[in-house]
Structures are given as structure tokens and as C-alpha cells.
N, C-alpha and C positions, 0 to 999 in steps of 0.2 A: 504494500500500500504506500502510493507515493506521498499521503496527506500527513503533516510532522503529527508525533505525540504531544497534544498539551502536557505542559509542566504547571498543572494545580499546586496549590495547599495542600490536598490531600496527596498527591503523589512525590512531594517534599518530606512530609509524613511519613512515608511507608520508605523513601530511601534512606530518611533521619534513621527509624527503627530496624533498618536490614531485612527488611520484610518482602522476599518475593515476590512477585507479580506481575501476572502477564496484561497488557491491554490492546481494549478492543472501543474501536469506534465505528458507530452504526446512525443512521438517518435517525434523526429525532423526531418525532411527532407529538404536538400538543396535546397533554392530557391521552400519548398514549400508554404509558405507565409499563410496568413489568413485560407485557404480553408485546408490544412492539418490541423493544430492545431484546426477550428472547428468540423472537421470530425473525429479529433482522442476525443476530449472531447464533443460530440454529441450536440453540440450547432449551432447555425445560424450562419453564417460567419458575418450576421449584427450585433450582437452584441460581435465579436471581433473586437478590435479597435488597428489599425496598428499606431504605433511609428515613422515618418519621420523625419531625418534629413535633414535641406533645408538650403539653403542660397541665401543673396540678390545681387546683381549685385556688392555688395560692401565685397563680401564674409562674409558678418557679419551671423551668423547661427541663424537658429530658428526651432522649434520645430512645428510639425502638428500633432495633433490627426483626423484618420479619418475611418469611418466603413469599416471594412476589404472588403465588396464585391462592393467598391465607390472608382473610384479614385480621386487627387485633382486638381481643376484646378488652377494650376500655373499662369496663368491669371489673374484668378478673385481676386487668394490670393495676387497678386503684387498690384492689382488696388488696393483693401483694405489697404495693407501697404504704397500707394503712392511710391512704385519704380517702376524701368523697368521691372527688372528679378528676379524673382525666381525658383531655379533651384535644386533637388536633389544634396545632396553630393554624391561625391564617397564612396565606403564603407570606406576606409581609412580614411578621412578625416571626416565622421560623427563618428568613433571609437572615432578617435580625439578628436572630441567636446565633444561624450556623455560617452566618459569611455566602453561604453559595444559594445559588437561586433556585427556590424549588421545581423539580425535574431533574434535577442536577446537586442534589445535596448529596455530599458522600458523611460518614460518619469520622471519617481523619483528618485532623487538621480542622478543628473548626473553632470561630472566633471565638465563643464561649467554653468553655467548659462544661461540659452537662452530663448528668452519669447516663449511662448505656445499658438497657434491656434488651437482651438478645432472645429471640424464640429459639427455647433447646433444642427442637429438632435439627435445627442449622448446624449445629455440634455432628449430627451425623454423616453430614456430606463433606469427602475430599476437598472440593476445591468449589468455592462461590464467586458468583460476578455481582458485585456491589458498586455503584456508583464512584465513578475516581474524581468528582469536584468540576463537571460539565457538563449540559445538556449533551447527552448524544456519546458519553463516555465514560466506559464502565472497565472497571481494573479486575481482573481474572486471580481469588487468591487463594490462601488455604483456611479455612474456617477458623481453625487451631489459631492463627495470627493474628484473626482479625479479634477473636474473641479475649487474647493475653493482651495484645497492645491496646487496646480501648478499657480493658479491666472492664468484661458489658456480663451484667450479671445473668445468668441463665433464670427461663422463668418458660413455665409453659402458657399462651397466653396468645394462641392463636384461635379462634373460633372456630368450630367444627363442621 
């Protein structure tokens, strides 16, 4: 592919930490979420794993890792953290938090700091394609990496 690799915040991140990974850049499409980006890099929509910005009833942010064809239950993930609500940002307002623009939020490198909820089944899969910090590009890595260097607490907490 003759088009250069962006050099994100997040892919500064994963050289900072010695962390592997392959990347891959694919046509973006508005609002088309997990299912485009598998479909354009011929992989299982379950092992793309979507970036959420969330916050608690006290607007304090946190981060969810969950497989792109699963959504999260804001429920189960509030009972876990012991608040009321947890509730999606607005796009605005997770750009805020994480530096990058939603469609293109990766979970490394981001302006705030916010702790990280990983969905444990993700723990099962070799190698995951997560967002690398741009619309339209996603970094190829190993779960094990992603789940040490974020320190993202495991939680089951996908809706069935």
C-alpha cells in the first residue's frame, strides 16, 4: 500500500511501551462503526474491538473496551463500579476526554486519563484490531498488550 502510516498519539503509545502491532487502513464510513472496518479488512466484526467513551452519574469518564458485534450493558457496568448511571458521552464531550474524534478514538494515548473496562471475552482472542487514533485506522495487536498496558480491568459486561 503506497498510502504513509499515520503516526497518532496512540501509535506513539504502543512504540513508547514496545508493544507490537500491525496496521491497517480501510475507507471510513460515517456512522459505519465495527461492521464497515471488518468488512473492509476481511476480518470478524468479533475481533474488532470498539473504543467507548462513558461517564458516571458524577460525569467522571471512563473508558470500555468491547467486541464490535456486542453491545455494553450500562447496567451491569454501573452495578460493577457501584454507581447509579453510566451513560455514553456525547461525541463532543468524549473528543474532550480522549483527544481523538469519535470514529476514530483509540484507547492509547489519550488526553485524559480514565481507567479502562475491558469485556473478558476479549482476553480470549490472539490478536485484536482496535482503533490506532484515526478515522479509517485500526492497529492489529495482541489482547494480552492491550489489556497490561492500559491496566483495563476485566468485567463481563456485554449484553447477551
Amino acid at each position: 500500500m503506497s498510502e504513509k502510516m499515520p503516526v497518532t498519539t496512540a501509535i506513539r503509545f504502543l512504540r513508547q511501551h514496545k508493544i507490537s502491532f500491525g496496521e491497517h487502513l480501510y475507507a471510513y464510513e460515517e456512522k459505519g462503526g465495527t461492521a464497515v472496518s471488518a468488512r473492509e479488512l476481511g476480518v470478524d466484526e468479533h475481533i474488532v474491538i470498539k473504543t467507548l467513551i462513558m461517564e458516571d452519574e458524577k460525569k467522571q469518564p471512563l473508558i470500555v473496551l468491547m467486541h464490535g458485534d456486542k453491545e455494553v450493558s450500562t447496567k451491569n457496568l454501573a452495578r460493577h463500579l457501584g454507581c447509579k448511571t453510566i451513560t455514553p458521552c456525547t461525541p463532543e464531550v468524549a473528543n474532550k476526554h480522549s483527544g481523538y474524534l469519535v470514529g476514530g478514538t483509540s484507547p492509547f494515548g489519550t488526553k485524559k486519563t480514565m481507567p479502562v473496562y475491558m469485556q473478558d471475552s476479549i482476553m480470549q482472542l490472539d490478536t485484536i484490531y482496535i482503533n490506532g487514533g484515526k478515522r479509517g485506522f485500526l492497529v492489529s495487536v495482541s489482547a494480552q498488550a492491550v489489556q497490561a498496558s492500559l491496566q483495563a480491568t476485566l468485567l463481563d459486561i456485554a449484553t447477551a
